[in-house]
C-alpha positions as CSV (number, residue, x, y, z in Angstrom):
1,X,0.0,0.0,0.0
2,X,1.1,3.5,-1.1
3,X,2.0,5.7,1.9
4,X,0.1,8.5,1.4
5,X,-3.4,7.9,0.2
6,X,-6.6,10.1,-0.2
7,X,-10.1,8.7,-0.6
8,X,-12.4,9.9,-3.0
9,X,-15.8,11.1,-2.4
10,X,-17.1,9.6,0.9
11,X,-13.8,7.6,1.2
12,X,-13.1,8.6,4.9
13,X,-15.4,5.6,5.2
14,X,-16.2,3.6,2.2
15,X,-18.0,0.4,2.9
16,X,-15.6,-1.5,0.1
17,X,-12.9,-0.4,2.0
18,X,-10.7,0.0,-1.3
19,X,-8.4,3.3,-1.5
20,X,-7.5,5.1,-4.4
21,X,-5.4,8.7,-5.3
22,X,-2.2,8.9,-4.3
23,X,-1.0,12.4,-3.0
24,X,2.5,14.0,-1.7
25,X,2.8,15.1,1.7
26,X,3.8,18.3,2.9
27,X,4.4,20.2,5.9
28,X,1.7,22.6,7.8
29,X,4.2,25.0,9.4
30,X,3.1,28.2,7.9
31,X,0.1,29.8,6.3
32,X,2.2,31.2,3.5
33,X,2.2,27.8,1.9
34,X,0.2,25.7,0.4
35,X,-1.5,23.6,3.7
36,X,-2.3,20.4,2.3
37,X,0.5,20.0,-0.2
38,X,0.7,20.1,-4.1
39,X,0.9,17.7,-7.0
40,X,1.2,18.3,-10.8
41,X,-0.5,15.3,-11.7
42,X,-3.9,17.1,-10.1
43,X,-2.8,21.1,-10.1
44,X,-5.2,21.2,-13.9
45,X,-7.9,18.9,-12.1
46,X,-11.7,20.9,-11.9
47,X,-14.1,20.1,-10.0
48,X,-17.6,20.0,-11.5
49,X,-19.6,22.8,-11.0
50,X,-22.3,22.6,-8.3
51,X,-24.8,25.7,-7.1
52,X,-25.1,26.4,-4.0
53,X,-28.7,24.7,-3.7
54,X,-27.3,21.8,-4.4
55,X,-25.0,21.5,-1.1
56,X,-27.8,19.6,1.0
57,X,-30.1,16.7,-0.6
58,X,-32.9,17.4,2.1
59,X,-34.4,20.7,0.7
60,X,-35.2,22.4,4.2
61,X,-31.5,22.4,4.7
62,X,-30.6,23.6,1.4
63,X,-33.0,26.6,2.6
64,X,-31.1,27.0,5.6
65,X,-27.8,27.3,4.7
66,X,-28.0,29.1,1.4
67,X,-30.0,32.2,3.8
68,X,-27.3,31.6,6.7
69,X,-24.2,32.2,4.5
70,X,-26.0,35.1,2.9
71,X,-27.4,37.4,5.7
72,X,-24.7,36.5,7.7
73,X,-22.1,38.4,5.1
74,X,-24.7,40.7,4.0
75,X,-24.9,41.6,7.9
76,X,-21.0,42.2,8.0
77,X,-21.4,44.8,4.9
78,X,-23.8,46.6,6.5
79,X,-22.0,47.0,9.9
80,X,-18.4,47.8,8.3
81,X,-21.0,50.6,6.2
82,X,-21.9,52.0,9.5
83,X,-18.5,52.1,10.9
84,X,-17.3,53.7,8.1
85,X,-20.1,56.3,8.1
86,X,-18.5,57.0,12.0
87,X,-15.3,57.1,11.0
88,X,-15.4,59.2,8.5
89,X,-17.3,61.9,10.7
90,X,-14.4,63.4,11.7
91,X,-15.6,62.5,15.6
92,X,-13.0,61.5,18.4
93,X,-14.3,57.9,18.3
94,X,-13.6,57.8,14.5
95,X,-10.0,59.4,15.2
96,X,-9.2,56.9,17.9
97,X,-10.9,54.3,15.9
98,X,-9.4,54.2,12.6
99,X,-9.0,51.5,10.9
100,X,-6.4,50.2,8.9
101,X,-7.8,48.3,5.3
102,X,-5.4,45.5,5.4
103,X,-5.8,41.9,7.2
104,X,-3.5,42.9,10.1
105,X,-6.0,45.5,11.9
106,X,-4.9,46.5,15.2
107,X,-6.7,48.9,18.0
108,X,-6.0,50.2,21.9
109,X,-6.2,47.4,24.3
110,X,-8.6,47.2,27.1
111,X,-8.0,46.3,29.9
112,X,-9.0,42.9,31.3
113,X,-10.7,41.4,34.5
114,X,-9.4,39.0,36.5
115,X,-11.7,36.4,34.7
116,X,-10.9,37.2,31.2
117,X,-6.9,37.8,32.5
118,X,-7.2,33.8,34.0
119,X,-8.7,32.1,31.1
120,X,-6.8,33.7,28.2
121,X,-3.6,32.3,30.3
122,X,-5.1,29.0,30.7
123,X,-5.5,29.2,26.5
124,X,-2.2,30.7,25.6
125,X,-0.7,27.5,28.1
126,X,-2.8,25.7,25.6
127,X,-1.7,26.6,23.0
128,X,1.5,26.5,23.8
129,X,1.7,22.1,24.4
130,X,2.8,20.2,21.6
131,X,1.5,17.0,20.5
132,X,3.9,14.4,21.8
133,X,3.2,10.8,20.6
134,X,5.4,9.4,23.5
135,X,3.1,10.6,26.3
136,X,-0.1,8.4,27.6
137,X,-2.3,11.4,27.6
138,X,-1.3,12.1,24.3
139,X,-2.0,8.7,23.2
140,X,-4.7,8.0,25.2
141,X,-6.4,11.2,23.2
142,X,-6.1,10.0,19.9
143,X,-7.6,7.0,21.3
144,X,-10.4,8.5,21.8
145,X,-10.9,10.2,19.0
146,X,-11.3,7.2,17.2
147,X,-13.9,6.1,19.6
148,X,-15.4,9.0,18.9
149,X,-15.7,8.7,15.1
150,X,-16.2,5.0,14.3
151,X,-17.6,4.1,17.8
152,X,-18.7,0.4,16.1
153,X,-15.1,0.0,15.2
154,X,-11.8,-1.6,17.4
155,X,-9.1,1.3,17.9
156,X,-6.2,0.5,15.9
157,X,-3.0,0.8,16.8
158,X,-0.9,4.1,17.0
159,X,1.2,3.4,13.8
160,X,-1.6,1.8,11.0
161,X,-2.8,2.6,7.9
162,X,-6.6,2.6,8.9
163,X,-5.7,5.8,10.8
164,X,-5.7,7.5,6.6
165,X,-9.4,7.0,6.9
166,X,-9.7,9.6,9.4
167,X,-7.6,11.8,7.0
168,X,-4.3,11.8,8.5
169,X,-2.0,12.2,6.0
170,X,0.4,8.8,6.8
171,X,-0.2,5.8,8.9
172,X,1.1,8.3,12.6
173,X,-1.1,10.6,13.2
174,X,1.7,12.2,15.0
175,X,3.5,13.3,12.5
176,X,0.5,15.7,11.1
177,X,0.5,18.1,14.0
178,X,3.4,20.2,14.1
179,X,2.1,23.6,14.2
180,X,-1.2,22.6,15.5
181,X,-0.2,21.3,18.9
182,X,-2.1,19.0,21.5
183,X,-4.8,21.9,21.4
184,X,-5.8,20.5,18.0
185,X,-6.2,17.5,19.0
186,X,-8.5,18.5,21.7
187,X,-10.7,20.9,19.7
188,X,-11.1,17.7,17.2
189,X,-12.3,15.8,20.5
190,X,-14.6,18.6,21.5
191,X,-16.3,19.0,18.2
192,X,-17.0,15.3,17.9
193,X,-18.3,15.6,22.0
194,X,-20.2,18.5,21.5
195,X,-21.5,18.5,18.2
196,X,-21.2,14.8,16.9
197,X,-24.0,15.2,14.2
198,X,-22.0,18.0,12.6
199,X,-18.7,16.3,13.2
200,X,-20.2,13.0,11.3
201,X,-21.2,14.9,8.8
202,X,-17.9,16.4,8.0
203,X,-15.9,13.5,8.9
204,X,-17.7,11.2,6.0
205,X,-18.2,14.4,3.9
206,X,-22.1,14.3,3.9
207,X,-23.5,17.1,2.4
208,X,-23.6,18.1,-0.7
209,X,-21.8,16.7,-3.8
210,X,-18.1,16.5,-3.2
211,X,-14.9,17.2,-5.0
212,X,-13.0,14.6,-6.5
213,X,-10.3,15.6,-4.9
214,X,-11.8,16.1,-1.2
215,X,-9.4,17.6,1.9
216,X,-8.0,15.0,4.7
217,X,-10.9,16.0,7.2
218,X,-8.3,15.5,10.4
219,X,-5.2,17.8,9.2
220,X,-7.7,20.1,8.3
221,X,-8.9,20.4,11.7
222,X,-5.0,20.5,12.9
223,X,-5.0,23.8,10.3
224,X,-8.4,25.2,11.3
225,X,-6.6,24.9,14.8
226,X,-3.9,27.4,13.8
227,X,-5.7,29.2,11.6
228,X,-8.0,30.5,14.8
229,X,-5.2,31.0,16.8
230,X,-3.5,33.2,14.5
231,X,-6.5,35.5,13.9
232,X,-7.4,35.7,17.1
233,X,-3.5,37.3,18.4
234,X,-3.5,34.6,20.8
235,X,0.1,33.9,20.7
236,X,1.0,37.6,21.8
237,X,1.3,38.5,25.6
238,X,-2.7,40.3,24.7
239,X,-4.7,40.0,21.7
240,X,-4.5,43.6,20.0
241,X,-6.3,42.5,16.6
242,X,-10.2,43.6,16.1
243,X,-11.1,39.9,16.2
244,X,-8.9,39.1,19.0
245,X,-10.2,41.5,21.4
246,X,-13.4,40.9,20.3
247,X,-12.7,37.3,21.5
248,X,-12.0,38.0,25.0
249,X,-15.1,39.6,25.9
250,X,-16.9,35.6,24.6
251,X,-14.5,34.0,26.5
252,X,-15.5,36.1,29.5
253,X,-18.9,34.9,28.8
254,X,-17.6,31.6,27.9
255,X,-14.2,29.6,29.0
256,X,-14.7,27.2,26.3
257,X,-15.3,30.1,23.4
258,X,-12.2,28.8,21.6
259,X,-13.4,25.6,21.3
260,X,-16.7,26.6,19.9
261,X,-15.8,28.7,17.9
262,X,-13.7,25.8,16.4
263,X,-16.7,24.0,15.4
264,X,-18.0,27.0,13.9
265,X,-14.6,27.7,12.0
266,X,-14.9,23.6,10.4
267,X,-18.6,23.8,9.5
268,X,-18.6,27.3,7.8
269,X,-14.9,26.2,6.4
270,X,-16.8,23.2,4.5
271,X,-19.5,25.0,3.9
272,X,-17.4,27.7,2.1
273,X,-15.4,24.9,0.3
274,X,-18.7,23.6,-1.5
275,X,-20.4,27.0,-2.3
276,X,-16.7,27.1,-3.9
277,X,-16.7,24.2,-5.6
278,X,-13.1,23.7,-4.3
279,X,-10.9,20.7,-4.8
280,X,-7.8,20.0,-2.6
281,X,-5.7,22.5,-4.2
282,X,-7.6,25.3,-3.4
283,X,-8.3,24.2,0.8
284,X,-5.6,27.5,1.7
285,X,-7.6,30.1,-0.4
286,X,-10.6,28.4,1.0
287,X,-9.2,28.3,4.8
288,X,-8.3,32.3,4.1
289,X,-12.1,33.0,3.0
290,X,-13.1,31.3,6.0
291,X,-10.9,33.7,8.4
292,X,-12.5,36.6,6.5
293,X,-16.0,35.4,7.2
294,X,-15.3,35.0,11.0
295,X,-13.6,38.1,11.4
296,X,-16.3,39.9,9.6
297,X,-19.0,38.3,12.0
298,X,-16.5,39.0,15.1
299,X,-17.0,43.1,14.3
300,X,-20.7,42.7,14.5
301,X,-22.2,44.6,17.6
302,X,-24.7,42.1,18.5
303,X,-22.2,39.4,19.6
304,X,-22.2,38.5,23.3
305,X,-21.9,34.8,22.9
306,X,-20.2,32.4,20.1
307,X,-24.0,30.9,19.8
308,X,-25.0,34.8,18.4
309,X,-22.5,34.4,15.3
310,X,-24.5,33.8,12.3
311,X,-22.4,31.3,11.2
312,X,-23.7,29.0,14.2
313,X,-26.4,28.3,12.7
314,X,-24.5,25.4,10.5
315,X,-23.8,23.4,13.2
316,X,-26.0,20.8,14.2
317,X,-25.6,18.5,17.4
């Protein structure tokens, strides 16, 4: 058997068990590059062309999520329209206020609580663990993660190639985390805890038609992982982008906001990837559009919990 495989559609769990596609690996290690690797043989693959009505078989849904993805980013324009009606008045608040057009938006931070000062330690310590495949816990957690997503199925062992079907890229899972730490690993637990109908759903890539060439649904995770972390400043001493600051007023609300917001993040990313009609080359421009939506629904004024972000509404327990 190949050492690096990819299923095709619904392959995460095909019931002949047969694989097909090979792919090269690649590292994670940066946002800069590619996340998920590149191959010439597929770099002039399309993807057939799908609408976006056609992303859920049971019509109700298709409702659903076609009016979710739209009033949520039609409710971003209209609040960055107001803001900009405010800053441009000339006022104090617009002076202090200003800001900058590109991705790297910075503002005055406030100051903290005790609460908010405690639990964005507790994340940064997080954040800061890497996976290591010699520990027990560490072991003991991918454990359960496959008891999690093929509860019917025996756990195989730490180095095996059934652990592809999950969508790691070789037979160790250990070797896919790297920038993503043991954190990713935990938000992958947490999602299939909290929300295992959505997780399911993603896992064996259930909705909608899919790509030929679909992403690895568990290094995705590791790179939704740092993807969050990035936007959110969380690796400074205090978060001083719009999004990060915005942040620590849910997770004053909430001590596990950066997990949810994680589930969010994977839902909206697939649902982005199939109103795309994107194919494994394109999961970084995909993963970037997906950052833009949540920072856009981070600046909205109505937020007080991760449940009030409209992109919630995709997730489904």
């Amino acid at each position: 058997m190949p050492s690096a495989t990819l299923r095709r559609r619904l392959h995460h769990g095909d019931v002949d068990g047969k694989r097909h596609e090979q792919y090269e690996s690649s590292g994670f290690d940066s946002l800069s590059e590619p996340l998920l690797g590149s191959n010439d043989v597929y770099a002039d693959r399309h993807a057939e062309q799908y609408s976006l009505d056609e992303l859920l078989d049971d019509e109700g849904k298709k409702v659903r999520l076609h009016w979710t993805i739209i009033f949520s980013q039609l409710i971003a324009q209209w609040a960055q329209w107001l803001a900009n009606i405010v800053l441009s008045s000339g006022s104090i608040l617009g002076r202090l206020l200003t800001l900058p057009s590109n991705s790297q938006e910075k503002l005055l931070m406030p100051s903290l609580n005790p609460l908010q000062e405690e639990r964005l330690r507790k994340l940064q310590r997080r954040l800061k663990v890497p996976f290591d495949g010699s520990l027990a816990e560490h072991q003991d957690a991918l454990k359960q993660l496959w008891r999690l997503a093929y509860p019917d199925r025996d756990i195989p062992p730490l180095k095996s190639e059934l652990w592809k079907e999950m969508g790691w890229q070789g037979s160790d899972p250990s070797t896919d985390f790297r920038g993503g730490g043991f954190i990713s690993l935990e938000n992958l637990i947490y999602f299939a805890e909290k929300y295992p109908e959505s997780f399911q759903c993603l896992l064996h890539k259930q909705d909608g038609k899919r790509a030929e060439w679909e992403y690895p649904f568990a290094v995705a995770g590791i790179n939704i992982s740092f993807m969050l972390a990035q936007m959110l400043d969380l690796q400074s001493g205090r978060p001083r982008s719009i999004a990060g600051v915005r942040f620590l007023e849910l997770l004053a609300e909430d001590e596990m906001a950066f997990d949810n917001l994680y589930c969010v993040a994977f839902r909206l990313m697939d649902a982005q990837w199939l109103a795309k009609r994107a194919s494994y080359m394109q999961f970084n421009d995909v993963l970037k559009s997906t950052r833009t939506q949540l920072e856009r629904e981070l600046k909205l004024e109505d937020i007080f919990s991760i449940k009030d972000l409209p992109a919630y509404n995709l997730l489904r327990r």
